[in-house]
C-alpha positions in Angstrom: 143.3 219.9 190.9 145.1 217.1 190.7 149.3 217.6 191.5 152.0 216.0 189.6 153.6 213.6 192.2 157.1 212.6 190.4 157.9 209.3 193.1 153.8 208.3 192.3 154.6 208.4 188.8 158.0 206.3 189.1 155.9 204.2 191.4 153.4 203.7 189.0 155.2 202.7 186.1 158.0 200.3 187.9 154.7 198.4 189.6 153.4 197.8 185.6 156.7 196.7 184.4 157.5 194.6 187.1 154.4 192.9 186.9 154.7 192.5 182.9 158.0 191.0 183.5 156.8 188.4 186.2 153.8 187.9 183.9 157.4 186.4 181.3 157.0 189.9 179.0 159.9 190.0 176.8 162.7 192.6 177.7 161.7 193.9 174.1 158.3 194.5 175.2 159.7 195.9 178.5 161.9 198.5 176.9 159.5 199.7 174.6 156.4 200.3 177.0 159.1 201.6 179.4 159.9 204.0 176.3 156.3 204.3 175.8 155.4 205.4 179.3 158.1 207.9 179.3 156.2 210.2 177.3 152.9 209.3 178.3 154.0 210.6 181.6 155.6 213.9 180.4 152.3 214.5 178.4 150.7 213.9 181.7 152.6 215.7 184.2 151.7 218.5 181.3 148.4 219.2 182.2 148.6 218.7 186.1 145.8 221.9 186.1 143.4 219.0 184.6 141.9 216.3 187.2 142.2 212.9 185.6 139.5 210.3 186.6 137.8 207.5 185.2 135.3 210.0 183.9 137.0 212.7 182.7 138.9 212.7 179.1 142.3 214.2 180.4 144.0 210.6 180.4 142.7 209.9 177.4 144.1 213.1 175.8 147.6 212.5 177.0 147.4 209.3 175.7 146.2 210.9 172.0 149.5 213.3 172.5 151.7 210.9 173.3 150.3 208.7 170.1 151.1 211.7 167.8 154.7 211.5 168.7 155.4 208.2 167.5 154.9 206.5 164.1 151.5 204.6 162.5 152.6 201.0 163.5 153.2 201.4 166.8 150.0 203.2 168.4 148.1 199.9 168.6 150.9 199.0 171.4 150.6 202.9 173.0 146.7 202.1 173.7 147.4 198.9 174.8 149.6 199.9 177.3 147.9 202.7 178.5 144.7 201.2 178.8 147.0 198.4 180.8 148.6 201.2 182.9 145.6 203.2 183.9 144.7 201.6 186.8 148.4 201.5 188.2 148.0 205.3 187.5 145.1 205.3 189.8 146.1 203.8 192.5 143.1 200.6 191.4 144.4 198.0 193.4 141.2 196.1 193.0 141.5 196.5 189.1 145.3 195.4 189.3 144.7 192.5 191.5 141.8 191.6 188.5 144.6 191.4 185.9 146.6 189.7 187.9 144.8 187.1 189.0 143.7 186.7 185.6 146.9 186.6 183.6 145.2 190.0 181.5 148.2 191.1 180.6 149.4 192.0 177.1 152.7 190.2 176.8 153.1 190.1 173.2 152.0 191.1 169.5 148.7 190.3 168.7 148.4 189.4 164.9 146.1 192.8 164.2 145.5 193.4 160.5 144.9 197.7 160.7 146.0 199.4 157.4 144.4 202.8 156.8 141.3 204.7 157.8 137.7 203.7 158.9 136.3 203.9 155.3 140.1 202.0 153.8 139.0 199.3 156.4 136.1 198.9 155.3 136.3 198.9 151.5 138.9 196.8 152.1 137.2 193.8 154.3 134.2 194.4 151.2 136.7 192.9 148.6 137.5 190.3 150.8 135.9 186.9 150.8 135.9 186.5 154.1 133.3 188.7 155.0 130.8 186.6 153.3 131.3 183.8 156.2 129.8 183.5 159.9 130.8 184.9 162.5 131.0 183.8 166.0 128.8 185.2 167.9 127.3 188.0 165.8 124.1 187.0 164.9 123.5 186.0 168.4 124.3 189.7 169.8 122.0 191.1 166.8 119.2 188.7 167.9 119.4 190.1 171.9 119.4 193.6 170.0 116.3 192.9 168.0 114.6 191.3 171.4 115.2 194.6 172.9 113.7 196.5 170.5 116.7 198.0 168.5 115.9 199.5 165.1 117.1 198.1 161.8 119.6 201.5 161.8 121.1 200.3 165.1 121.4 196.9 163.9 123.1 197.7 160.9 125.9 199.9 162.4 126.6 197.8 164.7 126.8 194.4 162.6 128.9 196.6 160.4 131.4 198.0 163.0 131.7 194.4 164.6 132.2 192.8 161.8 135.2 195.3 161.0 136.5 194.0 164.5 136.5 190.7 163.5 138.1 190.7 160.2 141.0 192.9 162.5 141.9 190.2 164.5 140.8 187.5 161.6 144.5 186.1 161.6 144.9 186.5 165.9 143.7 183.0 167.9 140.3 183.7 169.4 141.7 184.7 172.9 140.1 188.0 175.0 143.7 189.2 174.6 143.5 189.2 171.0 140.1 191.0 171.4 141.4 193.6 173.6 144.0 194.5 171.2 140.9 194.4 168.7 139.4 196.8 170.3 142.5 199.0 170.7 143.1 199.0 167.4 139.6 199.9 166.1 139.7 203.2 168.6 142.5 204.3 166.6 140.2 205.0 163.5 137.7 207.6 165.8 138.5 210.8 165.9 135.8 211.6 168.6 135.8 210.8 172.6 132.0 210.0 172.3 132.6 207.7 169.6 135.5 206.0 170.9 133.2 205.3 174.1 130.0 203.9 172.1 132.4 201.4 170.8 133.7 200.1 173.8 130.3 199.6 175.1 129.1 198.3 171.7 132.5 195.7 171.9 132.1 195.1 175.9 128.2 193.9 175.1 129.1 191.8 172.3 132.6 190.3 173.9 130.5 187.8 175.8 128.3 186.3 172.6 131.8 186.4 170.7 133.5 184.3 173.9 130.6 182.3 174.4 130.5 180.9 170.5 134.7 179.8 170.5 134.6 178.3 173.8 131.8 176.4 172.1 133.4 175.8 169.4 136.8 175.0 170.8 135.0 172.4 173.1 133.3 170.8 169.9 136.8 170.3 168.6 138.3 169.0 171.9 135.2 166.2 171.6 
């Protein structure tokens, strides 16, 4: 059983703040993922019967409570900040001196275009032109797939859920930040744990043939 410990949990959340703020986080972005923490740590401190690790889904269903309380526009941010938080939750140091040292930090808004469900998504990035262009990276990450011996039904989900990723941060510059928040946003349209964790794997594999093809291509440009 894990015990609600009130001075950890103020602990906790001045440490992410702090480093947000030293990171140059706006004080608008401070006060709302103060705001947003707030509750995540009520919804927490909730179900102190439940013993939240790495493997276990009880963080993960605070974080779905605390979402429900506040309105469609902002849960992109909530995810974001508790996937950000997590770690300072923990007790990671090792994870926290890893986005530190790296500058992983959200500090702002990433331009994230997420209107409607899973299937809304979709039909809408099928009227869209866009979807008829390349993509960087993706063919690449279906070729390793087809190496390894994926079938064409594996192929074809995952072209078409990486795709939707894509055309989500379509209007964000081609930053891991703005893939992060990609990927944040996408796990708002699952329902189910188990799918929410095929698609991070899915986005983790393909985040290094997406990275690889702009740093390519920003180089090319630099020439």
């Amino acid at each position: 059983m894990t015990l609600f410990d009130p001075h950890h949990a103020e602990t906790a959340q001045a440490a992410y703040l702090r480093l947000l703020k030293t990171k140059g986080a706006a004080t608008s972005i401070l006060t709302r993922r103060k705001h947003f923490l707030r509750h995540l740590v009520s919804a927490l401190e909730s179900q102190t019967d439940q013993h939240i690790t790495d493997d276990d889904a009880g963080y993960r269903h605070a974080v779905d409570h605390t979402i429900a309380r506040f309105p469609d526009d902002q849960q992109i941010e909530i995810i974001t900040t508790s996937r950000e938080f997590y770690p300072f939750w923990t007790g990671d140091l090792k994870t926290i001196a890893r986005l530190n040292a790296a500058d992983a930090l959200s500090l702002d808004h990433a331009p994230i275009d997420l209107q409607g469900s899973l299937v809304e998504m979709f039909a809408r990035m099928d009227l869209d032109p866009w979807v008829n262009d390349s993509h960087a990276g993706l063919d690449d990450y279906l070729d390793l797939l087809k190496q390894q011996g994926a079938d064409d039904a594996v192929l074809d989900i995952r072209e078409r859920l990486l795709t939707l990723l894509l055309y989500i941060i379509r209007h964000a510059d081609a930053t891991p930040m703005a893939y992060r928040a990609g990927v944040d946003a996408m796990l708002t349209l699952f329902a189910r744990e188990d799918s929410r964790r095929q698609f991070i794997e899915m986005a983790r594999e393909f985040f290094y043939c997406w990275h690889g093809a702009n740093e390519a291509d920003s180089l090319a440009r630099a020439a």
